[in-house]
DRENMARTI-353047 format. One record per residue: x, y, z of N, C-alpha, C in turn; residue in one letter; residue number from 0. Coordinates in nm, 2 decimals, decimal comma. Example, Ala and Ser with C-alpha at 12.3 -4.5 7.8 and 13.67 -1.06 7.14 Angstrom:
BEGIN
NODE      n_X      n_Y      n_Z     ca_X     ca_Y     ca_Z      c_X      c_Y      c_Z   rest    nr
NODE     1,32    -0,57     0,78     1,23    -0,45     0,78     1,32    -0,33     0,78      A     0
NODE     1,28    -0,22     0,71     1,37    -0,11     0,71     1,29     0,00     0,79      S     1
***
This chain:
BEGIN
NODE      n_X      n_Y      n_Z     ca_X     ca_Y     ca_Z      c_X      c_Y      c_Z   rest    nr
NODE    -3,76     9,06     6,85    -3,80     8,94     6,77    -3,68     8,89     6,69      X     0
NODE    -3,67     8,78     6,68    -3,56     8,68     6,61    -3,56     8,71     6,47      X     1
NODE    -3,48     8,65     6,39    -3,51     8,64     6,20    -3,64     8,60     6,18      X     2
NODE    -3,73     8,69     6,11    -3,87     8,63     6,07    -3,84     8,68     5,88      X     3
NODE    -3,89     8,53     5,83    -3,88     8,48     5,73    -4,03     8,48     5,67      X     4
NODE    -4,02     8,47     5,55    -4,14     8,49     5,44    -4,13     8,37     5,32      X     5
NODE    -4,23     8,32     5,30    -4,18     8,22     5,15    -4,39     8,12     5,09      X     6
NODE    -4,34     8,09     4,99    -4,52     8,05     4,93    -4,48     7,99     4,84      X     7
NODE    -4,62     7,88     4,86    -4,62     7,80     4,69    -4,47     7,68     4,67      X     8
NODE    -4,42     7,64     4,76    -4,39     7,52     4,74    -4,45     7,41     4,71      X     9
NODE    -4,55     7,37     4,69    -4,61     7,30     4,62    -4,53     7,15     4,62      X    10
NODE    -4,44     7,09     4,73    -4,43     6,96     4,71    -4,49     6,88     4,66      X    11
NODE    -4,44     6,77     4,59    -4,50     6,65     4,52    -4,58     6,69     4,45      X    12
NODE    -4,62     6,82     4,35    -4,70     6,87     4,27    -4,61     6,81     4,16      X    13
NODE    -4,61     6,68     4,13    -4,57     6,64     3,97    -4,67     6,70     3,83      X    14
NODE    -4,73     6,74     3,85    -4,81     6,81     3,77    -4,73     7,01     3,70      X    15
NODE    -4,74     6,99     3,83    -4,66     7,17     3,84    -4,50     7,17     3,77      X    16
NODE    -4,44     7,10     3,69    -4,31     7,03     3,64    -4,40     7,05     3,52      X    17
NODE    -4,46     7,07     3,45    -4,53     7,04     3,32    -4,54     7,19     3,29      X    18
NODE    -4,59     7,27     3,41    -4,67     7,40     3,36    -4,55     7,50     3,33      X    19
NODE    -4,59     7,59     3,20    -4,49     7,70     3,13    -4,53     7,85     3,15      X    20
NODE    -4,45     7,92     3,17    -4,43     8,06     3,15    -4,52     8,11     3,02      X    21
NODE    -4,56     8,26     3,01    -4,64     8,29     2,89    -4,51     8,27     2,74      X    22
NODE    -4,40     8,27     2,80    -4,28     8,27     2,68    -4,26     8,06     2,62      X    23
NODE    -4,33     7,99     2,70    -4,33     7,84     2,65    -4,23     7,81     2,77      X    24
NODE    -4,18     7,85     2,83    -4,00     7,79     2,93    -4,10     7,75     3,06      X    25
NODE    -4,03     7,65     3,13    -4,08     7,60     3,23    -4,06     7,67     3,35      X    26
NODE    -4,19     7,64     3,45    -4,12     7,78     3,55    -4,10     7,69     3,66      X    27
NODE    -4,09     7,57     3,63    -3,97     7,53     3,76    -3,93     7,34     3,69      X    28
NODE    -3,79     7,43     3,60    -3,74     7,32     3,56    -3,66     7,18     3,59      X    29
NODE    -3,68     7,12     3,66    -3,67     6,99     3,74    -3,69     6,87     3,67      X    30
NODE    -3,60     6,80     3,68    -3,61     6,66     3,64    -3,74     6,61     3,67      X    31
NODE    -3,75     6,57     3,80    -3,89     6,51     3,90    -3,96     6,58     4,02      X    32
NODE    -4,05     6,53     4,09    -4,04     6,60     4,20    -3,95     6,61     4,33      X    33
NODE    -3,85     6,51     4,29    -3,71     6,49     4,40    -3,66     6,58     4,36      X    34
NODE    -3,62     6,62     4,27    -3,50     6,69     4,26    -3,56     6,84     4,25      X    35
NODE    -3,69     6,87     4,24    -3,77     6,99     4,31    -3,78     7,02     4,47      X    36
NODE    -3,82     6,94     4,53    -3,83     6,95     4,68    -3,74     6,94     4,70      X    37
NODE    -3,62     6,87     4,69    -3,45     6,85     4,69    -3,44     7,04     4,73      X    38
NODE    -3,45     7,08     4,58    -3,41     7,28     4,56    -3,50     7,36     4,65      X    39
NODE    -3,63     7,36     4,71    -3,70     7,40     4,78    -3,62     7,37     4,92      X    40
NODE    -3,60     7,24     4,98    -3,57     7,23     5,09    -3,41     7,31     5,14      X    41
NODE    -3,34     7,27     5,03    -3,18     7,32     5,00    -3,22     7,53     5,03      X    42
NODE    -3,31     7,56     4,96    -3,29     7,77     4,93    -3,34     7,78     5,10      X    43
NODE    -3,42     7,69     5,13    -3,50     7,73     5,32    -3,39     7,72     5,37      X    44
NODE    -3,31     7,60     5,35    -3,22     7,59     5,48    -3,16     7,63     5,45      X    45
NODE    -3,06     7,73     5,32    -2,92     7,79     5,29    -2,97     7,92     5,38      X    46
NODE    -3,09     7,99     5,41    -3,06     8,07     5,50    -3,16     8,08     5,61      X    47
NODE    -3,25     7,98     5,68    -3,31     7,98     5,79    -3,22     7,88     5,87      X    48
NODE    -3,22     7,93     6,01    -3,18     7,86     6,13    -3,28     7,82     6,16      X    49
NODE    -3,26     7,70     6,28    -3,31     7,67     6,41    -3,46     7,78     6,45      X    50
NODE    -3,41     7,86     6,53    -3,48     7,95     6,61    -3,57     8,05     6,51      X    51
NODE    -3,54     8,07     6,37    -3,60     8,15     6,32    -3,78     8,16     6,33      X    52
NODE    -3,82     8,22     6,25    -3,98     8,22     6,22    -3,98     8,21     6,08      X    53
NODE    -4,04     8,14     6,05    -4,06     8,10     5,89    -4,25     8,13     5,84      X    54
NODE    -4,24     8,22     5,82    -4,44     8,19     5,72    -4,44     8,16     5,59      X    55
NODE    -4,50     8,08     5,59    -4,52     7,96     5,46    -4,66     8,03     5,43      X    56
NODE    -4,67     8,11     5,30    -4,81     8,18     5,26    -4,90     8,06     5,20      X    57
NODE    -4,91     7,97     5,19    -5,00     7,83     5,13    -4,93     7,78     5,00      X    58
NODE    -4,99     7,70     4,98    -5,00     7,58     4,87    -4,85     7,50     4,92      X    59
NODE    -4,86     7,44     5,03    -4,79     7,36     5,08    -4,72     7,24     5,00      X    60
NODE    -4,83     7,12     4,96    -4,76     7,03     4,95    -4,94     6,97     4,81      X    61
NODE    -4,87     6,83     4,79    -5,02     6,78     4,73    -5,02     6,65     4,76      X    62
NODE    -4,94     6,62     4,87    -4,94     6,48     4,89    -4,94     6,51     5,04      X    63
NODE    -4,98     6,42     5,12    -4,96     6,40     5,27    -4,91     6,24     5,30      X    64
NODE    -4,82     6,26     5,41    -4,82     6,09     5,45    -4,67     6,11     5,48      X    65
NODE    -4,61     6,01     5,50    -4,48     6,00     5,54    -4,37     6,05     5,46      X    66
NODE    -4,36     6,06     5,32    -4,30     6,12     5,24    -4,29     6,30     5,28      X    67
NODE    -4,40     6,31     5,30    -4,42     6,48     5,30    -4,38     6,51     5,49      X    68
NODE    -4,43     6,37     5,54    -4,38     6,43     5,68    -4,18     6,43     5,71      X    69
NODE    -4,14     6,33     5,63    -4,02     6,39     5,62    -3,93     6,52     5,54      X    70
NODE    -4,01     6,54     5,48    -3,99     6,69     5,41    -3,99     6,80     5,50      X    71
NODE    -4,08     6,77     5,56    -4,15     6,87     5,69    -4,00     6,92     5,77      X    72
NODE    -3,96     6,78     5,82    -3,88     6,76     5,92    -3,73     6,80     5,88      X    73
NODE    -3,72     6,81     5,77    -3,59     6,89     5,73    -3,59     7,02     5,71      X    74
NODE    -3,70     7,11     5,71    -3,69     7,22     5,72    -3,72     7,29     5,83      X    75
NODE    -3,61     7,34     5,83    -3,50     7,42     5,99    -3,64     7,59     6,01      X    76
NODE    -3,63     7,65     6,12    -3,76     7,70     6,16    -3,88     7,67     6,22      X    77
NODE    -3,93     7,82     6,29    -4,04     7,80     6,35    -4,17     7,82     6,27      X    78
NODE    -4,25     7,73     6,23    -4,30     7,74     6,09    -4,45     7,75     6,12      X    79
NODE    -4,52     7,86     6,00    -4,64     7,92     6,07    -4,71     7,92     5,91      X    80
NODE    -4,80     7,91     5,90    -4,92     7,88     5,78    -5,01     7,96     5,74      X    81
NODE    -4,99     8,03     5,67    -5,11     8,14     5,61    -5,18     8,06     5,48      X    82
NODE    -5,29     7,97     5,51    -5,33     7,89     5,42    -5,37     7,93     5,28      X    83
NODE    -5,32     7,82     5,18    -5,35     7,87     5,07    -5,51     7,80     4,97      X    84
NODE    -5,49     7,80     4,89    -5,63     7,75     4,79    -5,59     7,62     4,78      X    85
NODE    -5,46     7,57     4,77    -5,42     7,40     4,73    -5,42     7,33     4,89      X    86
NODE    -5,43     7,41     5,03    -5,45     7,32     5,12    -5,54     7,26     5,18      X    87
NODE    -5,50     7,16     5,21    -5,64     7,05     5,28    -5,58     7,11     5,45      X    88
NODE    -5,69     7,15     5,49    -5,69     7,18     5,59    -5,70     7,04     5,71      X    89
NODE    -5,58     6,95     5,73    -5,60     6,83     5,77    -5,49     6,85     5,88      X    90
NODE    -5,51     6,72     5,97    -5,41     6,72     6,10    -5,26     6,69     6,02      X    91
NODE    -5,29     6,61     5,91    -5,14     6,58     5,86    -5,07     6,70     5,77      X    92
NODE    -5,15     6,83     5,77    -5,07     6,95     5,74    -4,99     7,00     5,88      X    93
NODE    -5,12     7,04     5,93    -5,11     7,12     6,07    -5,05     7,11     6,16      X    94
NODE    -5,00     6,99     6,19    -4,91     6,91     6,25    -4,75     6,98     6,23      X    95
NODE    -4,74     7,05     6,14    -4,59     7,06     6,11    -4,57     7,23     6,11      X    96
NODE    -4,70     7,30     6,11    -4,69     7,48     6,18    -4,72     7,49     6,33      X    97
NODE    -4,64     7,59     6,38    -4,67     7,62     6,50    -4,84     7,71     6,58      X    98
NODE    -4,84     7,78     6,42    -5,00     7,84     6,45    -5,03     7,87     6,28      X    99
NODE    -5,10     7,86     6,24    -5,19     7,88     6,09    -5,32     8,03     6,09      X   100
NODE    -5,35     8,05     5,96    -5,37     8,19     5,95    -5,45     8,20     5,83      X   101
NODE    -5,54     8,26     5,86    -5,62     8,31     5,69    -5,57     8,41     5,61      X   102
NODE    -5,51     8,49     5,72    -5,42     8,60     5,68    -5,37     8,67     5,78      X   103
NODE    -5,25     8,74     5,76    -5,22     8,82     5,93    -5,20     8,95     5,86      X   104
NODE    -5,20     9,05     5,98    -5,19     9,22     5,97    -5,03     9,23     6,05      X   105
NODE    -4,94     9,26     6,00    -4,79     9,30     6,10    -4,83     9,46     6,05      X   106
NODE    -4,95     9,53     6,11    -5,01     9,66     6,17    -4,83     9,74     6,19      X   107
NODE    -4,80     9,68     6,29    -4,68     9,74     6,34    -4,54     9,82     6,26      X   108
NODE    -4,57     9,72     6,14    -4,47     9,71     6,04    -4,54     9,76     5,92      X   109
NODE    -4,62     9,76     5,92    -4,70     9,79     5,77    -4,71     9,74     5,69      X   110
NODE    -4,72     9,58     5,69    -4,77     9,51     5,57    -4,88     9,40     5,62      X   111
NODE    -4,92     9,32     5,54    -5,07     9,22     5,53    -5,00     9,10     5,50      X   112
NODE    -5,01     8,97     5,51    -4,99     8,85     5,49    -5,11     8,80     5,40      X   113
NODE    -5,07     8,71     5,33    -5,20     8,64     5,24    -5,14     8,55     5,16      X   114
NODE    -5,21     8,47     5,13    -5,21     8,38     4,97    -5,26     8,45     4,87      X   115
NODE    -5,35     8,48     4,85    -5,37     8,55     4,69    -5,38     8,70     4,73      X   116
NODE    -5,32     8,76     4,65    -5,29     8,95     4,66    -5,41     8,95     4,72      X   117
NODE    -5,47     9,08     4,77    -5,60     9,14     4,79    -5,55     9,28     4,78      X   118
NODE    -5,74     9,34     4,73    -5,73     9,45     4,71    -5,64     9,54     4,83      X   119
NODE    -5,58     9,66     4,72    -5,57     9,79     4,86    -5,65     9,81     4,97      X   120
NODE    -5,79     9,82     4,95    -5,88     9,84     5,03    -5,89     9,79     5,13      X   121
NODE    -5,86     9,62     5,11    -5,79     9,52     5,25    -5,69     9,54     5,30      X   122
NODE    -5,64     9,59     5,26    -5,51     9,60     5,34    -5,48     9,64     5,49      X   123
NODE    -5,58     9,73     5,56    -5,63     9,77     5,69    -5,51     9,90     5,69      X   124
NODE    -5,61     9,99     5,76    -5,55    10,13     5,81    -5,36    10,15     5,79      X   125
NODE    -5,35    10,00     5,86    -5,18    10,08     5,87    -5,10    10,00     5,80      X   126
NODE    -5,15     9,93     5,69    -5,06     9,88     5,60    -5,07     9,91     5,46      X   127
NODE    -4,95     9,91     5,41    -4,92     9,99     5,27    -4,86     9,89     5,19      X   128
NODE    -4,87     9,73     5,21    -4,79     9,66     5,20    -4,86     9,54     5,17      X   129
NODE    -4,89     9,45     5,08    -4,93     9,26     5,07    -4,82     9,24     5,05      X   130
NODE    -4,77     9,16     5,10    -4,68     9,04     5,09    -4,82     8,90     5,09      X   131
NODE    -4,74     8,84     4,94    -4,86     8,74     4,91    -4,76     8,66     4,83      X   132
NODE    -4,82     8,53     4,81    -4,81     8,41     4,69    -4,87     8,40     4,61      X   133
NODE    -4,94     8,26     4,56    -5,04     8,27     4,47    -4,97     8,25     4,29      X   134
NODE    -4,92     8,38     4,31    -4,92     8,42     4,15    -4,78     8,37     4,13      X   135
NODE    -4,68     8,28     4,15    -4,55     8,21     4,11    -4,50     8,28     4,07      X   136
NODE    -4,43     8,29     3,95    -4,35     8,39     3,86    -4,39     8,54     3,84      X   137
NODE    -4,48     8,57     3,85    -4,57     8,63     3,81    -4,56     8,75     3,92      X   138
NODE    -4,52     8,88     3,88    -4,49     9,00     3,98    -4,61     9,05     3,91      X   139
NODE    -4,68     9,13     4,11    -4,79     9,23     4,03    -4,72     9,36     4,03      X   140
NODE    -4,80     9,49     4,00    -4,79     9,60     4,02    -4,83     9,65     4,12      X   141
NODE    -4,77     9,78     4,18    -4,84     9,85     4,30    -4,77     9,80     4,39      X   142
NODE    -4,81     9,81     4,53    -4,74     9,77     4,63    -4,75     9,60     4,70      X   143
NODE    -4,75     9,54     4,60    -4,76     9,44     4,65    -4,62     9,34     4,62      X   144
NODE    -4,59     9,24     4,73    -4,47     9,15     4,73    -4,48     8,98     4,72      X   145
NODE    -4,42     8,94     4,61    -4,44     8,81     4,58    -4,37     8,70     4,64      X   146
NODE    -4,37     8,69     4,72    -4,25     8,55     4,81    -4,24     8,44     4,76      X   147
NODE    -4,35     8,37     4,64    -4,33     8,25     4,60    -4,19     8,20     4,58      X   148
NODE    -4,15     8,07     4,57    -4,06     8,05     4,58    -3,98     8,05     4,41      X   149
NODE    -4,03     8,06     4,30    -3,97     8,10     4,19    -3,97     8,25     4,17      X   150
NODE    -3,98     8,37     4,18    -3,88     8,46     4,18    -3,82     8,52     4,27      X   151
NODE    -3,79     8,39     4,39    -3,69     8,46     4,49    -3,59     8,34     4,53      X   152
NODE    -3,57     8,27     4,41    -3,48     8,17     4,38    -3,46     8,10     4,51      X   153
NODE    -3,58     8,04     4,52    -3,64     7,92     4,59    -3,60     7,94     4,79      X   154
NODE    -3,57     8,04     4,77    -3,53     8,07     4,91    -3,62     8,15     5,00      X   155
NODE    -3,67     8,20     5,14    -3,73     8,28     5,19    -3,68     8,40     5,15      X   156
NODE    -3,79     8,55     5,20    -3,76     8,67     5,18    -3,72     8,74     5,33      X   157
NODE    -3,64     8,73     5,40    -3,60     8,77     5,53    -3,69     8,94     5,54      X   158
NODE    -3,77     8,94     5,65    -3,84     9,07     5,73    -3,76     9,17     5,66      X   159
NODE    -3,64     9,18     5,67    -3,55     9,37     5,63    -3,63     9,41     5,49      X   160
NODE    -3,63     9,25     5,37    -3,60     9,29     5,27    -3,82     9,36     5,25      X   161
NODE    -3,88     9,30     5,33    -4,04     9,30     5,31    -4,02     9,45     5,40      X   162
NODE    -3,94     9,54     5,54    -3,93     9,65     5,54    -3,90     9,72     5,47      X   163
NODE    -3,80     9,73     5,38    -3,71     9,80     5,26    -3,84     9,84     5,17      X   164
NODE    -3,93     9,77     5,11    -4,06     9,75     5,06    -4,15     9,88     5,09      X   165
NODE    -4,17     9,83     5,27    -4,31     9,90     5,34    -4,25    10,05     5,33      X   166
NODE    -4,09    10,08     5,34    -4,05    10,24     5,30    -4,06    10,30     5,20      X   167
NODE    -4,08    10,21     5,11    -4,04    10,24     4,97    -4,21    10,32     4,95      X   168
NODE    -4,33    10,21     5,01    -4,44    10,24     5,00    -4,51    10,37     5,06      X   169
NODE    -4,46    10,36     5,17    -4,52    10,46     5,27    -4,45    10,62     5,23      X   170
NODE    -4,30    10,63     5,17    -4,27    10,74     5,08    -4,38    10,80     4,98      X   171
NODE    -4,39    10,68     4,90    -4,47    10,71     4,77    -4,59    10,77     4,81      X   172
NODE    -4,67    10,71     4,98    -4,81    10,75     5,04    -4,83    10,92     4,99      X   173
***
């Protein structure tokens, strides 16, 4: 398998989400507007996804649809796959731009779970030691769980090694 990529919670055209603060008062995604937000989102995907890669986008895509957002779409480089979140409208003018979409996936193989919002351990299924999830933005949990959103991984995907590096770290502690 090629570079498979991880990332959540871009939230384009969320002008709303430019307002919301950290528990310390600081902004957790300090941007002029939402240009110059999707601008930094589109810029961290492509500084290291190619062409051919696999990109999973864990939800909260976008808050606008329509031509604005379909050119957004089209600048970001990848083969791009949807693990829906709580902010998406499940419409052709999302779906249109992943190759296949997901309530959640099991990479069984590898030992971790896919999702938008953490889920318990108990979900996790037999051979995974591992959520990789969005959802929670800044906000790291405890345990074995991995946060891809795009503010604490400075707006960029989390490349497969670094979510393996993780499932060892986990499966030691087992």
């Amino acid at each position: 398998m090629g570079n498979v990529w991880f990332t959540s919670d871009s939230h384009f055209f969320h002008e709303n989400f430019l307002k919301f603060t950290d528990n310390d008062g600081n902004l957790i995604r300090p941007f002029a507007d939402v240009g110059e937000m999707n601008q930094r989102i589109i810029d961290g995907w492509n500084e290291v996804i190619k062409d051919g890669d696999k990109v999973y986008h864990l939800g909260d895509v976008t808050f606008k649809y329509g031509p604005a957002f379909d050119h957004v779409m089209s600048c970001l480089k990848g083969q791009k796959r949807l693990v829906v979140g709580n902010h998406d409208l499940i419409l052709p003018a999302l779906l249109k731009h992943f190759k296949k979409s997901f309530i959640c996936r099991f990479f069984g193989q590898w030992g971790f779970v896919i999702t938008h919002i953490p889920i318990s351990q108990a979900n996790f299924g037999r051979k995974c030691v591992l959520n990789v999830h969005g959802h929670t933005h800044q906000t790291l949990m405890k345990g074995p769980y991995l946060n891809v959103c795009v503010e604490p991984t400075n707006y960029r995907p989390v490349h497969l090694d670094e979510i393996l590096t993780e499932v060892a770290k986990w499966r030691k502690a087992d």
